[in-house]
N, C-alpha and C positions, 0 to 999 in steps of 0.2 A: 570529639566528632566521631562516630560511627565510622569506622573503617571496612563493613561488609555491604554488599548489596543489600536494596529492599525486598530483591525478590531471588530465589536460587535459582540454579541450571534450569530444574523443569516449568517455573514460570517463564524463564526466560524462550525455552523451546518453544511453548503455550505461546507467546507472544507472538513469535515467529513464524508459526504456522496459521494462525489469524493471520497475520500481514499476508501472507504467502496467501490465502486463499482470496483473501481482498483483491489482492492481485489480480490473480486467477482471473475474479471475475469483473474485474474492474476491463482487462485487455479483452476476453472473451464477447463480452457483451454490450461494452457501452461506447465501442465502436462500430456501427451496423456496417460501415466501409467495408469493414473486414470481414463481414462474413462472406462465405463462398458461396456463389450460385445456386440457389436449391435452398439456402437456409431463410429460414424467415420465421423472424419473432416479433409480432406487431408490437403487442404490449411494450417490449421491453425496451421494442424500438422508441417508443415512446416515453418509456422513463430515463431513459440512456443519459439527454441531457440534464439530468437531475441527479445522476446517481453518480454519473463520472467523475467531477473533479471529488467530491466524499470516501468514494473507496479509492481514491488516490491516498489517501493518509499512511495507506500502505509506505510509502518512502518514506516520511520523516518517521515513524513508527522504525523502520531500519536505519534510518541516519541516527536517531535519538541513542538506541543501544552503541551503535558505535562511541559515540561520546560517553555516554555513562560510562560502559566497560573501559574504555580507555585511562578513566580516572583510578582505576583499582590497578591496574599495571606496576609492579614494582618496579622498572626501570623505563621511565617515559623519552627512551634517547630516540635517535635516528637507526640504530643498528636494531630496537625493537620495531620501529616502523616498517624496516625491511623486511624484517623477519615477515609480518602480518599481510605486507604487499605482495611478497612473492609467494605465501599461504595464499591469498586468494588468485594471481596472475596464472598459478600452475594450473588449478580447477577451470580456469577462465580458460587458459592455451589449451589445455587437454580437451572440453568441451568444443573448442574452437578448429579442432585437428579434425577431429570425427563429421562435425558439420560443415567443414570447407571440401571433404571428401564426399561427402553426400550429394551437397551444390554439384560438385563439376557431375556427379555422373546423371544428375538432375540436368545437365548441359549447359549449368552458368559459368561464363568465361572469367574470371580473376585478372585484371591488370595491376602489373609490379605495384604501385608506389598505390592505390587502394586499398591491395591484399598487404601491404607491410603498415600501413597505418590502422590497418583492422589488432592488430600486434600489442598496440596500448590503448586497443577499443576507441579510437578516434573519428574512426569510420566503420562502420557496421552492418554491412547488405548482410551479411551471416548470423551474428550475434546483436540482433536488431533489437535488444530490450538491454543492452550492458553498459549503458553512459557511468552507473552507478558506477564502473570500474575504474574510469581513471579519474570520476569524481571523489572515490577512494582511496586512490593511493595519491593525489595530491594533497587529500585533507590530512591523511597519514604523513606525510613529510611534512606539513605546516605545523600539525596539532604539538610536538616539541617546543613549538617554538612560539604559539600564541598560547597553550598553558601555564606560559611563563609571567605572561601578562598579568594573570590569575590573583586574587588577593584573598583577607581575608572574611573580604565584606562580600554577600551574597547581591546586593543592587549594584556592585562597584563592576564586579564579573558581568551581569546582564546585561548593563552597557554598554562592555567590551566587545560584548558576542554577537547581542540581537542589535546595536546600532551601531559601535564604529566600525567594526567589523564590513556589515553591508555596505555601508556608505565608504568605502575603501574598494570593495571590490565592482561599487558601481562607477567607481571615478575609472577604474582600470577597464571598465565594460566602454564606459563614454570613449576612451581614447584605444579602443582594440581596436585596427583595418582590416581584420581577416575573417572571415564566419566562422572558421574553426574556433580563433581566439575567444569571438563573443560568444559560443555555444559552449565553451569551454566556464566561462566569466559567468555566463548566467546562471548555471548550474550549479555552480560557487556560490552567487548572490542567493539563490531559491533556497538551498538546501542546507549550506554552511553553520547559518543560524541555530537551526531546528539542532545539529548534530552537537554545537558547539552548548546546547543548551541544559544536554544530556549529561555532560562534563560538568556544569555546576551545578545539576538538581544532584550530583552524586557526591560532588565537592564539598557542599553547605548540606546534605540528609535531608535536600527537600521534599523527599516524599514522607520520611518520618514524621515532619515538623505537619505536615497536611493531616496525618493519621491522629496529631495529636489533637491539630485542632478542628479536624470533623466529630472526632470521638468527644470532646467537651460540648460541642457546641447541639450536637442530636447524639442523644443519648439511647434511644432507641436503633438495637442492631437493625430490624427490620426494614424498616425510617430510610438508614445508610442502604441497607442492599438495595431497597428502589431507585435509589440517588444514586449507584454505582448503574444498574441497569440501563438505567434512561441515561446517563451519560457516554456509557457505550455505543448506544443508539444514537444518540442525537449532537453528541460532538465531532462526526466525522460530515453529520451535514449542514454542519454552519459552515464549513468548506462550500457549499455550494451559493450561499448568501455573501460568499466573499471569493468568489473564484480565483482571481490573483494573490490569495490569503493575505491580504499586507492590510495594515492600520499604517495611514501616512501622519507623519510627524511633522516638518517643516521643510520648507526650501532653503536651500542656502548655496552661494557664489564662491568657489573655488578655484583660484584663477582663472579667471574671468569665464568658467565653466558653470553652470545648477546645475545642483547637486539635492536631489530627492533623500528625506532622510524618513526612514520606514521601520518596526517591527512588525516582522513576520508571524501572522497569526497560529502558525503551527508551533512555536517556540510555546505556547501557552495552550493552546488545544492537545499535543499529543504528549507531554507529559501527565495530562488530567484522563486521558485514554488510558495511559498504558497502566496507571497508577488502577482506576477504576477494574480493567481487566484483571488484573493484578486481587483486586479485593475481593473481587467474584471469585478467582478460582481458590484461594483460601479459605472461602467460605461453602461452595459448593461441590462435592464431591460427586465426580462423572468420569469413573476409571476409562472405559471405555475412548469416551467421546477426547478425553486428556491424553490417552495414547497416543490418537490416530493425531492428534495436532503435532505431539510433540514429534512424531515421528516425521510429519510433513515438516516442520520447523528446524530437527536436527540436518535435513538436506534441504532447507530451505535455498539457499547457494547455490547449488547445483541445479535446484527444480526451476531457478529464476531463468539461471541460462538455458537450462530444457526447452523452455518455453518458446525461445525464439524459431526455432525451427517450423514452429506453425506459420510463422509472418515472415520469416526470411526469405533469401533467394532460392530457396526449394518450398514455398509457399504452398506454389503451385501443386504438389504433390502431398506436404502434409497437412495443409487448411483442412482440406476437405475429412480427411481420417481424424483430423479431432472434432468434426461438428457432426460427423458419421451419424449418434446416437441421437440427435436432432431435440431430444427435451433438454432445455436448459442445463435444469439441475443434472440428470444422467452425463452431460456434456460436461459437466465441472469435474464430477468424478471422473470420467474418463479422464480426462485431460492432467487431472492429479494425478492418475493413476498410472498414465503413460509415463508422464515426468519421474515420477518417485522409481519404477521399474529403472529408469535408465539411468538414473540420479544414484539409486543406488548401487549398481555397476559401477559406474565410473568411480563413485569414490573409493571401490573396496582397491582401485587401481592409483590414483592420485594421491590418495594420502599416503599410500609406501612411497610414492616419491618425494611428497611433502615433510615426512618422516626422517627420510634419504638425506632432503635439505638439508632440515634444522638441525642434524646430526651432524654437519661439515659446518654452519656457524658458528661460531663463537661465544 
């Protein structure tokens, strides 16, 4: 079995900076709620519900890499878990220091037990896009311990992942009394699958295993690149033909409870994405255009949290300065362009302390 990725650093960057820009305009546009007084996009207002839940792919696209890369880890314990949860928690508290200062002079008032659950992103009037966070570092403490599950057989593993998996964390959804609990659980159920799916396309070489047999099967390179383009295109919006992305399986009684049993259609869509992207840019060279992604990708992390600052409790002050330039597309760049300026500051400051950390670890 192939022990290196299918793709290196800078496809992996590439990857990241499409997500990140999906993103972008997934939050920016295809909720007209949110725009500010003064903005008006009819069109798009119009395609909004169509395009929404598709560039949402942006998240398993980032849960998928988590899983992959987590499989090349030479020590998959708990003390590396740590290590990658308090990497990302520092970038998260430091983002979160600068914008809870901003809030109060914007005049929003902070109560104790809100402003300390904001702490492991549980609650979010500030960092209003970062559920990802402690959806992260709970996958991070489990993933030790359901890799374990792991076998040699590639159908035995997808079982594990895309159905008992769910069907585990939907029983603990069914019996949660709290909306933290179930906001917590669902987010688990939505996303877990997709990241856990990432771990066994990297486990089993299943993106080689697809290279070999697209390459026997159309033998024409050409043939393939149309096949990789249109699947770029058109796999993120079967998302929208399946809005709850789930293929349901069966019913079934579980102490005297039903129990829905589902794969998640992103466990199968965004490994055929990232594989497809992945095929394009080995095929097409666009230094340029490969830059500017990989660069938006390398502070992909930081630009994610940037972002909330437009929708947070100081809304009110910076909505309006990102939709400032009022054309769409000028509005994406701006708004990329804000994030990356302040994205990159912050890290040139965080990662000396991340640095700091991992140097007192063990």
């Amino acid at each position: 079995m192939n022990k290196t990725p299918f793709f290196d650093r800078n496809g992996t960057q590439l990857l990241k900076g499409i997500a990140l820009i999906m993103m972008f305009y997934h939050h920016f546009f295809t909720f007209p709620n949110w725009w500010p007084e003064g903005a008006e996009y009819p069109l798009l207002e119009q395609l909004a519900p169509y395009f929404c839940v598709p560039l949402k792919m942006c998240v398993p696209v980032f849960c998928f890499l988590t899983g992959y890369f987590y499989y090349f880890a030479k020590n998959k314990t708990l003390l590396y878990s740590v290590k990658k949860i308090t990497d990302i928690l520092i970038f998260y508290w430091g983002v979160f220091f600068v914008f809870a200062i901003s809030a109060v002079a914007c005049g929003y008032h902070y109560d104790l037990i809100p402003f300390l659950l904001e702490i492991p992103a549980l609650f979010r009037p500030t960092m209003w896009f970062c559920w990802y966070v402690y959806f992260y570092y709970i996958s991070m403490l489990a993933l030790p311990f359901l890799t374990r599950l792991m076998s040699p057989k590639y159908w035995l593993d997808l079982i594990i992942s895309v159905v008992i998996v769910p069907v585990v964390l939907f029983c603990g959804l069914r019996a949660a009394d709290s909306a933290l609990a179930q906001e917590v659980l669902q987010n688990l159920l939505f996303w877990l699958p997709t990241l856990l799916s990432g771990y066994v396309v990297a486990q089993h070489d299943i993106f080689r295993k697809i290279e070999r047999f697209e390459t026997d099967l159309i033998h024409s390179d050409r043939v393939r690149m149309i096949v990789y383009v249109f699947s770029v295109l058109l796999l993120p919006m079967c998302r929208h033909f399946s809005p709850n992305t789930f293929i349901h399986l069966f019913n079934a009684k579980v102490l005297n409870h039903s129990v829905i049993a589902y794969v998640n259609l992103d466990v199968i869509l965004t490994p055929l994405f990232i594989y497809s992207v992945i095929q394009i840019h080995n095929r097409v060279s666009l230094p340029f255009v490969e830059k500017i992604l990989s660069q938006i990708g390398k502070y992909s992390l930081l630009m994610w949290f940037a972002s909330c600052i437009f929708y947070n409790n100081s809304k009110a002050v910076f909505n309006p300065i990102l939709y400032y330039p009022h054309n769409p597309v000028l509005v994406t760049v701006w708004g990329l362009l804000l994030c990356y300026v302040f994205s990159f500051v912050m890290d040139k400051v965080l990662s000396k302390v991340v640095n700091i950390k991992n140097s007192l670890m063990p």
